[in-house]
N, C-alpha and C positions, 0 to 999 in steps of 0.2 A: 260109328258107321252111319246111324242115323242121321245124326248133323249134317254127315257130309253128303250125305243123298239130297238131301233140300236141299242144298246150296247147291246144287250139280243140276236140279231139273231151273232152280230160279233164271238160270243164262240160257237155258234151251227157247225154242219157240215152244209155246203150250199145248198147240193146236198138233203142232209137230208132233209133240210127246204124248198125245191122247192118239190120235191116230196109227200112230206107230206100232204102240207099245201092245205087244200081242197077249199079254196075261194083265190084270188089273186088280184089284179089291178095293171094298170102302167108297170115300167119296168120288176118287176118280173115276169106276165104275158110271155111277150116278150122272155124275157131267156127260161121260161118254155116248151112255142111252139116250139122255137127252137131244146130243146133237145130232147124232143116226137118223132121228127123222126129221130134219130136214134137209137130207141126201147133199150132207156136204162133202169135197174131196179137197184136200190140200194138195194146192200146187206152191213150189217151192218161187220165193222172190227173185225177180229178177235185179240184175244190178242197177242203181240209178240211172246212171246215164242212156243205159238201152231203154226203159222206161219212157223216159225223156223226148228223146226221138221217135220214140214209139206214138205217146199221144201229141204230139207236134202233128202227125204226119197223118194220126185219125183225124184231127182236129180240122188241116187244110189239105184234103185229098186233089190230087189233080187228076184231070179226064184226061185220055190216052193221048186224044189232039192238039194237047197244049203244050206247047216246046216248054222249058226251063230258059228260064231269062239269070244268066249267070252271072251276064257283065256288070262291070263296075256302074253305079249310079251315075245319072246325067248329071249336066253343069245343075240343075236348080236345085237339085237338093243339096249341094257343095255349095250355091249361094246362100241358102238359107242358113247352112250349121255355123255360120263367117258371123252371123250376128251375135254366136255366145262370148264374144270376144270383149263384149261392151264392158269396163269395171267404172265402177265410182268410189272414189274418195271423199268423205267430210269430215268435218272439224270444225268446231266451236271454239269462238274465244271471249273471255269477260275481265276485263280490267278495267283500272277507274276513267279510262280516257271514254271505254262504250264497251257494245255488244259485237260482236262481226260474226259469221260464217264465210267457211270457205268450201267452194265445189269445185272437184276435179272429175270430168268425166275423161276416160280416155276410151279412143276407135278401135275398134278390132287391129286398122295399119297402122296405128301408133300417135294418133292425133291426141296433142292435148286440146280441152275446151275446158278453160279456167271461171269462175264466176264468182264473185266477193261482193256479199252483201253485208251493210250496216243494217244492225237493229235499233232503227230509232224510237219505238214505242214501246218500251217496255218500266215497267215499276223497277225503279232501283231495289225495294225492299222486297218485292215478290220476284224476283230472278233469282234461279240456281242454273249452276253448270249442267244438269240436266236437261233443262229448258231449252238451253241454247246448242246441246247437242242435238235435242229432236226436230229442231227447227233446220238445222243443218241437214239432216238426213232428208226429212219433208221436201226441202229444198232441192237436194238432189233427185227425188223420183219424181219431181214434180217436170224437173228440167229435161230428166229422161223420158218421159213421154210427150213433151213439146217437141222430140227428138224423133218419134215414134221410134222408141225401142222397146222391145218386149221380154226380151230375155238379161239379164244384167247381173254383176259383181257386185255387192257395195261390202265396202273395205270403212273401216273405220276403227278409232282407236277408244271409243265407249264402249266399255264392256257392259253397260247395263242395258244401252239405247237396243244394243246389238241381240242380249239373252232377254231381254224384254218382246223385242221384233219377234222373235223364234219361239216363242211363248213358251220360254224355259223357266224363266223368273217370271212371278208375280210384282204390279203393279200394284204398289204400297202408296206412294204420295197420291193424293187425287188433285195435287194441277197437271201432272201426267197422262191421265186417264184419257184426256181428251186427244190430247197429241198421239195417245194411241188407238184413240177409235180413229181418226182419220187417216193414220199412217195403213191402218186396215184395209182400207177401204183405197186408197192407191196401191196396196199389192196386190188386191183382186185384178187390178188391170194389167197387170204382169202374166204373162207364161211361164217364165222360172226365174228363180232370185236365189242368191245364194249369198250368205252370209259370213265374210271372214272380220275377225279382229285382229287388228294390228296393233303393237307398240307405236308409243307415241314418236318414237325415232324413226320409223317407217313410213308415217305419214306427214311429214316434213311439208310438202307443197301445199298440202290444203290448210295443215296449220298455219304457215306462214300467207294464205289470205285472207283467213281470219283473224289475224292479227294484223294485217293490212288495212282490215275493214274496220279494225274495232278503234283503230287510231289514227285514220283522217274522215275529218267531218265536212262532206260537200256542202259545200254555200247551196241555197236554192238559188234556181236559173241556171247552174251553172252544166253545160252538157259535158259529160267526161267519156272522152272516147276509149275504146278497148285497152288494157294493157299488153302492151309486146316486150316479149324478154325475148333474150337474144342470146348468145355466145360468141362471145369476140376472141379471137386463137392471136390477132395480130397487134402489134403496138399501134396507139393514134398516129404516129408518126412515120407508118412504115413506109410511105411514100418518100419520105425525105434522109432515109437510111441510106442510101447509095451516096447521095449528096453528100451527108455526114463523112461517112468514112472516107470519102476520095479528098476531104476537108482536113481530114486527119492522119491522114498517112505518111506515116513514118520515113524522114529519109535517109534511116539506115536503119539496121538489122539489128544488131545489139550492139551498145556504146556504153561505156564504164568509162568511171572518173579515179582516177586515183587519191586518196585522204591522205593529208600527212603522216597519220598513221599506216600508211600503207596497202591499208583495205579499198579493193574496190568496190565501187559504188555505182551500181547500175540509174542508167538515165532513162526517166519517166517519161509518157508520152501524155497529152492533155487529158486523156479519160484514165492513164492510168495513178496520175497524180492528184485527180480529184476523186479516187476512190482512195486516194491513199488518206490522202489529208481527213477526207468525212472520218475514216477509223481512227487514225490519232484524235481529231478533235472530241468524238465516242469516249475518248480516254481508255482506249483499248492499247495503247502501247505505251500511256503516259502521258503530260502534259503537254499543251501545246507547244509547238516549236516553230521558231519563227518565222520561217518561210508560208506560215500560215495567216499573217495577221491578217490581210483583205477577207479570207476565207470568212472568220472568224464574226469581221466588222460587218456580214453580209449574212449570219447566221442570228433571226429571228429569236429562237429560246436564248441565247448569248445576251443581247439586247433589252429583255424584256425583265428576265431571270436573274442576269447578275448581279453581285454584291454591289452595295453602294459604296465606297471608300469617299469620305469626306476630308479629301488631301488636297493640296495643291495641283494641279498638275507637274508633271514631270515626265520627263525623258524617259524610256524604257530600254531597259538593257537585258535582251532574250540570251539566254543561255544554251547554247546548240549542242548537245552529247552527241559524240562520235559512234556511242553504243546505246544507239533506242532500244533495246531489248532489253538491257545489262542494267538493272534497277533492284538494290535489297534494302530489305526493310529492319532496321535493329530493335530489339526490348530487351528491357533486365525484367526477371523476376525476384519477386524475393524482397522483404525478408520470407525464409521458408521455415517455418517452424512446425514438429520439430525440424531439428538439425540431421541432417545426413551420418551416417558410422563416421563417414570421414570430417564432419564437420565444415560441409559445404552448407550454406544456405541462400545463395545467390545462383542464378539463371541467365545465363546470355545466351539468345535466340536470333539465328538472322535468316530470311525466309527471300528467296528468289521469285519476283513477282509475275516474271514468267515461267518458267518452267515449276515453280512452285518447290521447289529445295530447298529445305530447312538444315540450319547447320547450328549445334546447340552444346552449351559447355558450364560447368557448373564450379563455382568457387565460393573461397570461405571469403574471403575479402574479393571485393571488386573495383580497382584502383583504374585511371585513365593507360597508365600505361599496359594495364593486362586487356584491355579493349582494343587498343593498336594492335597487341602481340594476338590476340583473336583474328581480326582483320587479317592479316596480313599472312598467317599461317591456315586458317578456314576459307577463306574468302579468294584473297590475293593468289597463292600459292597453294 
């Protein structure tokens, strides 16, 4: 019962429980006298939040005469809060071609403002990846107060440049040191900065100008005006598209030829015979067919690429399938040792190059005439 009396006053208030408690002995007595004279009275806590409102309201009292101003804020403080919208992007790049950084500031309404600088002064043997990220960064607060902006994002995918800024990490290397007392000393000129990292797949555009930067080297003299990128939705051509197809138009609907075999064979139109032909010549349905020769004599890797045959010339005699699809492929395997229960040890394989169907049969002997008899019962029939 003892135990459980300590543990039952430790959750009360103590003041509560001296005050209270109408019989006492011992040391709580002793507390008790003591605090009598100085004519304390407990009053019980109020809830946080009445509190709260409580000293807000001693803090900023209002005189009878002073209306309450309810409404919503004017236009200028809605112009002002439009400036946290500033972010910046940077990115460092170092390969054997140079040094580059890329700055990406973006507006609050969605303005890019791109900047790519080469680092032409630096020690090949005293450059690290480091270096070239805080110069990046430098680079961008530098660009951001040519801007006059005060408030600002910076995004970036160095995690060290970034917990170094924030003075989470300590600054170990001392060629660093420097780049951090002056990075210092441009966010005193800031009002508020905020700090994110990104993955490097996130910051794609400023990577991509400092790798811009670090891989063409401007001649002196030479003035390079702004870069403009763009987004094109339409073909170079689209102007002459109407043209085209009134060029091409079909004068009939669908036309089919009949094969001596019986199969009809639908007739191509100029755009749809020159996609035909580009796949067969791919060797997406098989070897060329002859209706392709000019295609072929006008085809660049044909020309350059193929075999050399050191023959005579001679005539060519193209062989034209009725079934460009209908193409198998045969192999034996075998010898198979061991031998099969049955005393098979031979494999005949034949494999559909389109549709990819294997059709396969296994013998102890493998003579010309049980290949026809395969054919012909597998294949044929």
């Amino acid at each position: 019962m003892t135990k459980y009396s300590v543990l039952l006053v430790s959750r009360l208030d103590p003041l509560r429980y001296l005050f209270d408690r109408p019989v006492m002995i011992g040391r709580l007595m002793r507390w008790l006298v003591l605090l009598t004279k100085f004519d304390i009275h407990y009053v019980m806590q109020k809830s946080v939040k009445g509190s709260i409102v409580a000293d807000h309201l001693a803090s900023l009292p209002i005189s009878d005469d002073r209306s309450v101003d309810d409404d919503f804020p004017d236009e200028k403080i809605v112009s002002m809060t439009s400036i946290t919208g500033w972010r910046l992007y940077f990115d460092g790049a170092a390969n054997q071609s140079g040094f580059g950084i890329g700055i990406l500031l973006i507006s609050p309404q969605g303005d890019h403002i791109p900047r790519s600088v080469r680092l032409a002064f630096f020690d090949h043997h005293r450059l690290t990846n480091n270096i070239v990220e805080y110069e990046a960064c430098i680079t961008g607060l530098e660009t951001a107060l040519d801007l006059d902006i005060r408030q600002l994002e910076i995004h970036g995918d160095s995690n060290l440049v970034i917990k170094q800024t924030q003075g989470i990490w300590r600054i170990r290397d001392e060629k660093l040191k420097p780049y951090h007392a002056y990075l210092d000393l441009l966010i005193d000129r800031f009002d508020v900065l905020r700090y994110i990292h990104l993955p490097r797949a996130e910051n794609q555009f400023a990577d991509a100008l400092a790798t811009l930067a670090s891989l063409i080297v401007i001649p002196a003299g030479v003035n390079v005006r702004p870069l403009l990128i763009e987004t094109r939705s339409t073909l170079a051509y689209y102007c002459l598209i109407g043209e085209i197809e009134d060029q091409i138009e079909l004068p009939w609907d669908a036309l089919y030829r009949r094969s001596p075999d019986g199969l009809l064979l639908l007739c191509l139109d100029r755009a749809s015979a020159d996609r035909v032909m580009r796949e067969v010549h791919a060797r997406v349905c098989g070897p060329h067919m002859g209706d392709c020769c000019q295609f072929v004599q006008r085809c660049q890797e044909c020309q350059m690429h193929g075999d050399l045959i050191h023959v005579p010339p001679s005539e060519l005699h193209a062989l034209a399938s009725p079934w460009p699809f209908s193409v198998w492929g045969i192999d034996i395997i075998g010898k198979i040792s061991p031998k099969s229960s049955s005393g098979h040890e031979y494999i005949l394989v034949a494999i559909d190059y389109f549709t990819k169907w294997v059709e396969a049969a296994s013998y102890a002997r493998l003579t010309a005439a049980r290949v026809v008899k395969f054919i012909r019962s597998h294949i044929i029939c």
